[in-house]
N, C-alpha and C positions, 0 to 999 in steps of 0.2 A: 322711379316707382319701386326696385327691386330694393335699395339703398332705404325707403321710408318704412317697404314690410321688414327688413333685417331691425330696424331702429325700435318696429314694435312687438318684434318675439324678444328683443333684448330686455325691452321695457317688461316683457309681461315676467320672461323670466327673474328679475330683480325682486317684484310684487311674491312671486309661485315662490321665490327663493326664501323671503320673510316668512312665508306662513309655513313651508317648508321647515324652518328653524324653532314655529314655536310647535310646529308637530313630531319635534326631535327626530329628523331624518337624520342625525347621524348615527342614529344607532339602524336607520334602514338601510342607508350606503354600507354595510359591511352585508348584510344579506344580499343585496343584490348584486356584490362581485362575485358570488357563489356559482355561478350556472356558466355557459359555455358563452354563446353568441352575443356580440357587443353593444349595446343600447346603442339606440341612435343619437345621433349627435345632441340634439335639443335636449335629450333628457340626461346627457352627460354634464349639460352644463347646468343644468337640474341640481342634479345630485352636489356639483361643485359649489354651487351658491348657495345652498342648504347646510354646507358643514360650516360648523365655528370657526372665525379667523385664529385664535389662539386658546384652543382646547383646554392645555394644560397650566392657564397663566394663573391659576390659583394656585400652583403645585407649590409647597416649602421646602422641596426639596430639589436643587437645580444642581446637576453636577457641570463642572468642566468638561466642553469639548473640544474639538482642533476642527479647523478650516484649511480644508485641500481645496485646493484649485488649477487646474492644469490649463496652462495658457501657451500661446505662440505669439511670434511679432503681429501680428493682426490686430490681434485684443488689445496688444499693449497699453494705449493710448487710456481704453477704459480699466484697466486696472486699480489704475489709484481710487475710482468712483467703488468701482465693486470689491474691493477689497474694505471701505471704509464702512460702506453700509453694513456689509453685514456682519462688521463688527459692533455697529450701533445698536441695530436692530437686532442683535440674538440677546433673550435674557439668562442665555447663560453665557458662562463667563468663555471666549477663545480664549484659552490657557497658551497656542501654537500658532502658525500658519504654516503651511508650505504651498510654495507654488512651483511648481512640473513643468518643466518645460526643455524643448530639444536641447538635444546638447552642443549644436554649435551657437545656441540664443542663449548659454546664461550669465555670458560678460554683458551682453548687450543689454539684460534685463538687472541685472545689477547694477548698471550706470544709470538706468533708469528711474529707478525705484531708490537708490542713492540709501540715505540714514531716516528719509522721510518713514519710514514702519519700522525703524528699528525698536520702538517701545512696544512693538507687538508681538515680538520675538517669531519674526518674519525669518522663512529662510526661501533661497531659492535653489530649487532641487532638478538635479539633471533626470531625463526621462531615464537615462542609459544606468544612474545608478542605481535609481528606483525598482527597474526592475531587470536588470542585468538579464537573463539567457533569455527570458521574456520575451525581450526583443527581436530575437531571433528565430523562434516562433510565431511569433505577431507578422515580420516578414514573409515567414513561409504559406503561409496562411492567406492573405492577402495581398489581393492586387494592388500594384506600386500606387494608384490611385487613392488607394482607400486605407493605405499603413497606416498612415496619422490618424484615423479616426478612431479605428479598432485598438491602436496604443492607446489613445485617450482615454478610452473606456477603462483599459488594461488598468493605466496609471490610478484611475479612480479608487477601481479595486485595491492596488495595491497600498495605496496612503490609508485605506482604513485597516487593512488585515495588519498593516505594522505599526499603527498606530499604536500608543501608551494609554490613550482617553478610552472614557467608555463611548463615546462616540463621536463621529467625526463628519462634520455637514460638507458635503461634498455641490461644488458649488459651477458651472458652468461660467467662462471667463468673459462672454455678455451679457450677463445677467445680474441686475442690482433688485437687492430684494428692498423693501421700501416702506414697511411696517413693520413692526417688533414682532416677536415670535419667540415662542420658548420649543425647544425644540426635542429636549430629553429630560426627564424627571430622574430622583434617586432609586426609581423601582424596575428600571428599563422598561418603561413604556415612555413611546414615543409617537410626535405625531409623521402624519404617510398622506401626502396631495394625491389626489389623481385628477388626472390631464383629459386632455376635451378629443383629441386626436384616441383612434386606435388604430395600432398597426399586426394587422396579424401576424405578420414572419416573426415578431417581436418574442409573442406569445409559442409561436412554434420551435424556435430556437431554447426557451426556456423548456420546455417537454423532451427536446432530444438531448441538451444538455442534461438533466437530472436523471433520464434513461440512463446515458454513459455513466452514471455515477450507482446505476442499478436502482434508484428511485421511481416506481412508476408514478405516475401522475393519474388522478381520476378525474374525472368531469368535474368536479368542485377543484381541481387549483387548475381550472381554465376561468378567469375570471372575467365580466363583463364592460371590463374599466381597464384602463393604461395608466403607467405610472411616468410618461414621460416628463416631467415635469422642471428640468433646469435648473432645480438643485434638489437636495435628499439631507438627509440625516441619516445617515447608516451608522448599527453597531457593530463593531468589529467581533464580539461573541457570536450573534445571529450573524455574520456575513461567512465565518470560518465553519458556522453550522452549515451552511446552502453548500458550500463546495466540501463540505464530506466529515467536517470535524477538525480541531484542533494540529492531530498530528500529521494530516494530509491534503489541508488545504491547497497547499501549489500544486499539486495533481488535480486537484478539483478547479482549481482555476487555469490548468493548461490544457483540463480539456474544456472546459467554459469555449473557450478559444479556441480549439478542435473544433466544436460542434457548430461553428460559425459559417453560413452558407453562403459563397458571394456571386450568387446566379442571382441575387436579388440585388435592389440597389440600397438598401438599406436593413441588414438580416437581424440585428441584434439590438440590445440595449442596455446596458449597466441597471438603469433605474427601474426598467419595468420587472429586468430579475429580481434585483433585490424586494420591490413593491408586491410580487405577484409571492415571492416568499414568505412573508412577514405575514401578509394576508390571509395563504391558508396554512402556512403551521405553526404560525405565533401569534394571532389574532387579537391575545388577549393582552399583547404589549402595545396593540396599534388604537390610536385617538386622532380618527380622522380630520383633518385639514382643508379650509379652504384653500385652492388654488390660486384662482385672484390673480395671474398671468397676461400679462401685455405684450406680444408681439412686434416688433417694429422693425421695418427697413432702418438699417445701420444710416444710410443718406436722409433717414425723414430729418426736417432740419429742428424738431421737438428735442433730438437726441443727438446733437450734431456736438464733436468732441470740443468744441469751443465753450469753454463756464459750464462742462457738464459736472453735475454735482446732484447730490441726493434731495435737495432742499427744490431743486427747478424739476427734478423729474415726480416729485410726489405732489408738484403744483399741477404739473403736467398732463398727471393721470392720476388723479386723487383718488379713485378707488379701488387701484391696484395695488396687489400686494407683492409685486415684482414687476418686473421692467426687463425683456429679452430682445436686446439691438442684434438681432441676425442680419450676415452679410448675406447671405442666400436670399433675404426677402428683397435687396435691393435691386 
């Protein structure tokens, strides 16, 4: 019974979401990330089904960007998958890649990945060089439990702030994205998902981070939407503006990483900083995005790494616009 009423608020949101698009709710999803307290869920997905799949796919002017992605022997296996799609599916051109990863995994990743991406001007990048003292910060910081997560985040930030491009899609190494997308125009505007989940600590960590930076925060940059979303397109201009400016970004990002509270089991978030940024002090570069996220235990056998390939998972889940094999769901 509980599985037919899920099946018919899904259904009704799909119909609310139609009429939603021709009542151009994306220009109301930026008003209502404005105020403090979180929509409830049902109307989070509201708001998600109501933005345009690809906002800016009229733009003529598409620049070059670079594709980070920080992975570990875990993901390995789906790399080749997600590293393919979302070179398919971005209309603009990936000029780079890098992939991050620990530094006793990047022989092993490189026998892996072998000459098969070398046309992509693939590189594989140690976490250690990336972000050298970093790391040891990141250590201090965090419990031996939760280092690799809080680096990952670290490493995110860092492929865009030293990136060359003017933007760099930063992409989660379970996640195949599965529809085309344009993702940054010639004007720096870009498009920004938001995610169906809200986690306060998320939101809180962003308020005492930008405090230590002497930025107070008002009621309006507590927004009522999360940006956790499994991948992003961040600009390395806007991402060196959020941690303080040009000349003092690594300050600004080593206390990002200071203001990191681990009495919680999950305190921070790469994507919801950058989203909840862009949001209230650059509004007028953001063109909001459907989400369109799929969920899935790593074991459901829909996504099992045997013929896993973009062509079976968009058969799969035809109306999604990405595809998230989490090992935690399994």
């Amino acid at each position: 019974m509980r599985e037919i009423a899920k099946r018919v608020v899904l259904s009704s949101l799909y119909i609310l979401g139609a009429v939603g698009r021709m009542l151009n709710m994306s220009r109301l999803s930026y008003h209502v990330t404005r105020s403090i307290s979180p929509f409830p869920l049902l109307l989070r997905k509201l708001i998600d089904s109501s933005t345009p799949v690809d906002p800016l796919a009229s733009t003529t002017s598409v620049p070059k960007i670079e594709l980070c992605i920080p992975c570990t022997e875990k993901d390995m296996a789906l790399l080749p998958t997600v590293v393919f799609s979302a070179v398919m599916n971005s209309n603009n051109k990936i000029g780079s890649i890098r992939i991050v990863v620990p530094p006793l995994q990047v022989e092993a990743f490189q026998k892996y990945l072998g000459e098969d991406f070398g046309h992509l001007n693939l590189t594989i990048v140690s976490e250690s060089t990336l972000l050298g003292d970093l790391i040891s910060l990141c250590t201090s910081v965090a419990p031996s439990s939760r280092k690799g997560w809080l680096i990952q985040q670290v490493v995110k930030f860092m492929c865009v702030l030293t990136s060359a491009e003017d933007g760099v899609l930063i992409l989660d190494a379970d996640t195949v994205i599965t529809r085309p997308r344009t993702w940054l125009q010639g004007n720096h505007s870009q498009i920004l998902m938001i995610s169906e989940e809200f986690h306060a600590p998320y939101q809180h960590h962003f308020v005492n981070f930008r405090a230590s930076l002497k930025r107070e925060c008002s009621a309006q940059d507590n927004p009522r939407v999360s940006f956790v979303t499994h991948h992003q397109l961040m600009q390395p201009a806007f991402l060196r503006e959020m941690f303080g400016g040009d000349s003092i970004w690594k300050l600004g990002l080593e206390s990002w990483i200071k203001a990191v509270n681990f009495s919680g089991n999950s305190p921070a978030c790469e994507y919801h900083c950058y989203g909840t940024f862009m949001v209230t002090k650059n509004p007028k570069q953001i063109h909001f995005a459907r989400w369109g996220n799929v969920a899935v235990p790593r074991m459901d056998p829909r996504v099992s790494n045997q013929n896993l390939n973009l062509a079976r998972l968009q058969a799969e889940f035809p109306n999604s616009l990405s595809v998230s094999m989490h090992t935690y769901l399994s």
